[in-house]
C-alpha positions as CSV (number, residue, x, y, z in Angstrom):
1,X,9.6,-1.4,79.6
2,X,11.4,1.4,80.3
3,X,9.5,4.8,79.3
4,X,10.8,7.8,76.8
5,X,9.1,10.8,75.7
6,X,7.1,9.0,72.8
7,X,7.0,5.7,73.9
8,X,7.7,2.8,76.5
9,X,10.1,0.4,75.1
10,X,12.9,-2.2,75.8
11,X,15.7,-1.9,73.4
12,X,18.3,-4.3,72.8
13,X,21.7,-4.6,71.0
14,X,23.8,-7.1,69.3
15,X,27.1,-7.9,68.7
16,X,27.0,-10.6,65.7
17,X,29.3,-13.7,66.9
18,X,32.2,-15.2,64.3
19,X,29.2,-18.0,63.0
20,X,26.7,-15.2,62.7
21,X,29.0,-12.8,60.9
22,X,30.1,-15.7,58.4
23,X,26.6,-16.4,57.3
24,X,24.5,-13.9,55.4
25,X,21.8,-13.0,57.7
26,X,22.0,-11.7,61.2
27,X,20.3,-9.4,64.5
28,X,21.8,-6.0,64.8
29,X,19.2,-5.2,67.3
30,X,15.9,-5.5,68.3
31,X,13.1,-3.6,70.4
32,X,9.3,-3.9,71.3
33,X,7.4,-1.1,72.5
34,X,4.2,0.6,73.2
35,X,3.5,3.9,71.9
36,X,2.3,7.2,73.8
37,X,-0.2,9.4,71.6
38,X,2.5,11.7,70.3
39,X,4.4,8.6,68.8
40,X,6.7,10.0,66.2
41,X,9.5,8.6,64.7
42,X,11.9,10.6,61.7
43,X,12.3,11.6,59.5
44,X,15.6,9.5,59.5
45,X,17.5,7.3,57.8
46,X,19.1,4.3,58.5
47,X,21.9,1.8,57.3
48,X,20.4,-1.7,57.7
49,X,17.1,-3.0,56.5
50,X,14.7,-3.4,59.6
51,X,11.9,-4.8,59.9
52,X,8.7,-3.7,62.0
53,X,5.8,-6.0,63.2
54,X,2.5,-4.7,64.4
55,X,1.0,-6.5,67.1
56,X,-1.7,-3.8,68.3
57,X,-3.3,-0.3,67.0
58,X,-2.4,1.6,63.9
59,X,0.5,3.0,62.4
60,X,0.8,5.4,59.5
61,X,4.0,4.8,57.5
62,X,5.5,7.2,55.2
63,X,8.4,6.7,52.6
64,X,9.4,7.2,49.2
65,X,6.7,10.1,48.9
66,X,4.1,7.2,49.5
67,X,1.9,7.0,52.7
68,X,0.4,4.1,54.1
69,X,-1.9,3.3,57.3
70,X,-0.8,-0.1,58.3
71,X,-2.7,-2.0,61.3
72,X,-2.4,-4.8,63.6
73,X,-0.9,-8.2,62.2
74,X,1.0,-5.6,59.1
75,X,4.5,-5.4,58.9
76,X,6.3,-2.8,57.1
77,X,10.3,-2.5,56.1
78,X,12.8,0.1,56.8
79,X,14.9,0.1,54.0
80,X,19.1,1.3,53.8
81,X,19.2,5.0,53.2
82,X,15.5,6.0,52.6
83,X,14.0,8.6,54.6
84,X,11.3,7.8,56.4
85,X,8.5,8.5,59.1
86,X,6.2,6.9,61.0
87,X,3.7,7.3,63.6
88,X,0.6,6.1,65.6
89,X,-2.7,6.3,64.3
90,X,-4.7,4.6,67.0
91,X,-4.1,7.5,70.3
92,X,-4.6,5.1,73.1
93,X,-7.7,3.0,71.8
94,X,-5.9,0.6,71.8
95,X,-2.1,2.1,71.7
96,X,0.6,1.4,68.7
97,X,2.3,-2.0,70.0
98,X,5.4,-2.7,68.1
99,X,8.1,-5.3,68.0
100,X,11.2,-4.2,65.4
101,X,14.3,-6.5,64.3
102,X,17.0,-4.5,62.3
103,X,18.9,-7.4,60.1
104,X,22.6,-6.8,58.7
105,X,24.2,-9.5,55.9
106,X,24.1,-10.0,51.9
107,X,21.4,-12.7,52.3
108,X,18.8,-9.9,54.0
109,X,17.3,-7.7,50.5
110,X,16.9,-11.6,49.2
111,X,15.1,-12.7,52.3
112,X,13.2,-9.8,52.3
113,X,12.2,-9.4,48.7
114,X,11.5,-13.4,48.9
115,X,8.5,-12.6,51.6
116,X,6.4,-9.7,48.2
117,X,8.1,-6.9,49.6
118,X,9.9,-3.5,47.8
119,X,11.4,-0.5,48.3
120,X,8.5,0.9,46.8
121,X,5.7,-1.1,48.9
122,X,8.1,-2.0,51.9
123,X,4.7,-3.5,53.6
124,X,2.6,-6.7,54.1
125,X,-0.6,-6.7,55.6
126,X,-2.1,-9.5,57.8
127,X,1.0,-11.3,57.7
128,X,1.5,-11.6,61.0
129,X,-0.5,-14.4,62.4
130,X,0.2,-16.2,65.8
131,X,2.5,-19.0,64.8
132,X,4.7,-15.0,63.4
133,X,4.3,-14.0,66.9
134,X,5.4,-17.2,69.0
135,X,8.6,-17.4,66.9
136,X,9.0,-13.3,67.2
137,X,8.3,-13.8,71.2
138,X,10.9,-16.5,71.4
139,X,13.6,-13.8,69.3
140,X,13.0,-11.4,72.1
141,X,13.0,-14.2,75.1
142,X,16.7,-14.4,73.7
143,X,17.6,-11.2,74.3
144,X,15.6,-10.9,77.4
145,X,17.9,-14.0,78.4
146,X,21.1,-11.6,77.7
147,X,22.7,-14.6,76.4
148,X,21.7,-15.2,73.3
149,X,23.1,-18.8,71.7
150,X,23.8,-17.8,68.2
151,X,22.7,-21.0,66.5
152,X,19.6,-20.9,68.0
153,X,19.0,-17.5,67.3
154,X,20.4,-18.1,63.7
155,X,17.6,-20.9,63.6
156,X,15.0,-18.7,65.0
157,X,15.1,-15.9,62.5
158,X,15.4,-18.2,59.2
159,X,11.8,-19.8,60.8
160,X,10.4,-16.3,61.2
161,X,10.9,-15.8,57.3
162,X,9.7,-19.3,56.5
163,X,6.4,-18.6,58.6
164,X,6.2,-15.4,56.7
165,X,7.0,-16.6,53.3
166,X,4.0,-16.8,51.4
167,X,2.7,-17.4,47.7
168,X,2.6,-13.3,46.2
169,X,1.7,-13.1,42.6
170,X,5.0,-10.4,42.3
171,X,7.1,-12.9,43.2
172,X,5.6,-15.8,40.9
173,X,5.6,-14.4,38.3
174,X,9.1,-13.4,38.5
175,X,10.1,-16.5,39.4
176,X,8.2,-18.1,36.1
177,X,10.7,-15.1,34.4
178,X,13.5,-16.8,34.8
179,X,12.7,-20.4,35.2
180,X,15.4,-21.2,32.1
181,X,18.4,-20.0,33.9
182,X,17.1,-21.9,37.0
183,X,17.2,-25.1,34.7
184,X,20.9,-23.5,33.0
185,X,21.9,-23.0,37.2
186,X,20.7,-26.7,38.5
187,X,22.8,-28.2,35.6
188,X,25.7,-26.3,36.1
189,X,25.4,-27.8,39.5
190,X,24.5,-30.9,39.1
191,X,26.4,-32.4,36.1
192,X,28.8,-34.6,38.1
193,X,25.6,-36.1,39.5
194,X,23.3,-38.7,38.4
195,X,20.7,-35.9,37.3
196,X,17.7,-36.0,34.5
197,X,15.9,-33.6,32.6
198,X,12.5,-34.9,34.4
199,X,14.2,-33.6,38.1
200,X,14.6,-30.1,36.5
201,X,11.2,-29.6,34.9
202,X,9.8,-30.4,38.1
203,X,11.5,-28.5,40.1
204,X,10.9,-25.1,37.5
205,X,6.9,-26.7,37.6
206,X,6.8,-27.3,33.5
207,X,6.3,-29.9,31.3
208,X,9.4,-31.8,30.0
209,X,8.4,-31.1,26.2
210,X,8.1,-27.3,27.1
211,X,11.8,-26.9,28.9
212,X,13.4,-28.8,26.1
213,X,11.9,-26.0,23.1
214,X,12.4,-23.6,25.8
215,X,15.8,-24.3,26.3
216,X,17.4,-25.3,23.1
217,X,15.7,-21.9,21.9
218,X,17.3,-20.0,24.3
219,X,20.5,-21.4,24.8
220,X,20.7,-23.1,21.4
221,X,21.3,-26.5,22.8
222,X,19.0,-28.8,24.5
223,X,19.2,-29.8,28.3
224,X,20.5,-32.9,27.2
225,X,22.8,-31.5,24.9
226,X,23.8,-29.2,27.4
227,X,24.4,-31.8,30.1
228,X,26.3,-33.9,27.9
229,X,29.0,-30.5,27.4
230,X,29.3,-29.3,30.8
231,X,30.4,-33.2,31.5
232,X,32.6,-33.6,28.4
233,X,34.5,-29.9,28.9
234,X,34.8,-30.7,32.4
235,X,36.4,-34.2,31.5
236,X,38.1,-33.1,29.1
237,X,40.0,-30.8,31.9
238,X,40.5,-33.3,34.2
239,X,42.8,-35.4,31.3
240,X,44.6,-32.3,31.0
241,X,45.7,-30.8,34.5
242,X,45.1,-34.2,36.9
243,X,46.5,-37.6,37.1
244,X,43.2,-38.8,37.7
245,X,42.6,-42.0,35.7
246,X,40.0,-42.5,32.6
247,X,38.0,-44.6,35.0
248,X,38.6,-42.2,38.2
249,X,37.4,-39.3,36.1
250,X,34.0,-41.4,34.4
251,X,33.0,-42.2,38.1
252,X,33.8,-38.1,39.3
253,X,31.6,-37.3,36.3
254,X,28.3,-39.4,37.1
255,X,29.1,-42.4,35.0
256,X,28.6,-45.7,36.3
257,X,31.1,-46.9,34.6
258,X,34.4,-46.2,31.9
259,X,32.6,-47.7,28.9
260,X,29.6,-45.5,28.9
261,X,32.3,-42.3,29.5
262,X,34.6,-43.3,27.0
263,X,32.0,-43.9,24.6
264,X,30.3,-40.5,25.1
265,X,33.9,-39.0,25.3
266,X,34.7,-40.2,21.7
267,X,31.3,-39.2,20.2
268,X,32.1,-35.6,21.1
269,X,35.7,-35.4,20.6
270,X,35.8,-37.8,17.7
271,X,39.1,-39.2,19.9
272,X,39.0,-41.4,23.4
273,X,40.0,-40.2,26.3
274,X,43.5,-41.8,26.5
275,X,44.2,-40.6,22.7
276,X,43.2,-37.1,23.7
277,X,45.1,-37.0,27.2
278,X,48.2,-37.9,25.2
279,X,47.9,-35.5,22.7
């Protein structure tokens, strides 16, 4: 490591390549270090999110007007355009031992708030356990390399949030929020496919009986019902702007085969599907 007035530290910068840049996640730069007494860093702001891992000592954190003294195996989160400050807390018994990996792309604040953190508690504490560390050693070994190989890097830093990810009550619970417009979202996705109402309770974790009330409260149709639009509308398109045939479109729709289609096709448009395409 190289040594500065606060600090001894390697320091390393990216350029993101064309398949990095493309995606929605990615390493601006990167850094480890090991802090002298009078470690202080800020206050500063800067333009990416970044986070910091701490492998060794103490750190105290300040943001926001909050202060927090974060320890070995916590992480804490530099976000865009807060101030902040931080500095050791442990002297040299034993000193500050940080590794930091600033992230650019529109995927990071979801990635990010995915792992239970905020701009208003940017930390975790004992989240970084060894499996954290191997994956965060092999980041740096990258860089270390100076050439990194971008899909391997790419594949590196999606584990490192995967081995962070963990259950947070914050994020449940806001996931339980909104678990209608998950099951409105997986429709609107699905409907060409060969989907049921049974795949999408499970996936949202609720009873069948409970989406359907849910649902048709909400939306004022039931899943089914629901379904059975998105594919009719979306059929009903397909007579009008394609040359597609009745049978080409049933199959492109999910059906195994025209008769169902054009039965379902009449019930909702009281016509069939050649009547209503020559209209």
């Amino acid at each position: 490591m190289q040594e500065f007035a606060h600090e001894y530290a390697d320091m390393y910068y990216a350029l993101p390549s064309p398949l990095q840049s493309a995606g929605g996640c990615w390493i601006v730069r990167a850094g480890r270090n090991r802090a002298k007494p009078n470690y202080l860093v800020g206050p500063k702001i800067i333009e990416v999110h970044s986070l910091h891992f701490v492998l060794d000592g103490k750190v105290s954190l300040s943001c926001a007007g909050n202060t927090v003294e974060l320890e070995k195996g916590d992480l804490f989160c530099l976000y865009p355009g807060r101030p902040y400050v931080y500095e050791t807390k442990s002297g040299t018994k034993p000193p500050l031992q940080m590794v930091w990996l600033a992230l650019d792309g529109e995927q990071v604040p979801l990635l990010i708030a995915a792992l239970g953190m905020t701009a208003r508690q940017p930390y975790l504490t004992q989240a970084v356990d060894y499996e954290v560390r191997a994956v965060i050693k092999q980041i740096l070994q990258q860089f270390i390399n100076e050439k990194p190989e971008p899909l391997h890097l790419q594949s590196l830093l999606y584990t490192l949030f995967w081995k962070l990810k963990r259950e947070n009550a914050a994020v449940h619970s806001d996931v339980k929020k909104h678990w209608v417009t998950q099951v409105k979202d997986y429709i609107d996705l699905h409907y060409t496919e060969n989907i049921h109402i049974e795949h999408a309770a499970k996936l949202v974790g609720v009873h069948r009986s409970h989406l359907t009330s849910t649902f048709t409260q909400q939306y004022a149709l039931s899943p089914m019902q629901y379904l059975q639009k998105q594919r009719m509308e979306r059929g009903a398109q397909l007579l009008k702007e394609t040359g597609l045939s009745v049978t080409e479109i049933a199959l492109s729709l999910g059906y195994p085969e025209l008769y169902s289609f054009t039965r379902a096709f009449k019930r909702y448009f009281g016509i069939s599907p050649k009547a209503y395409r020559t209209q």
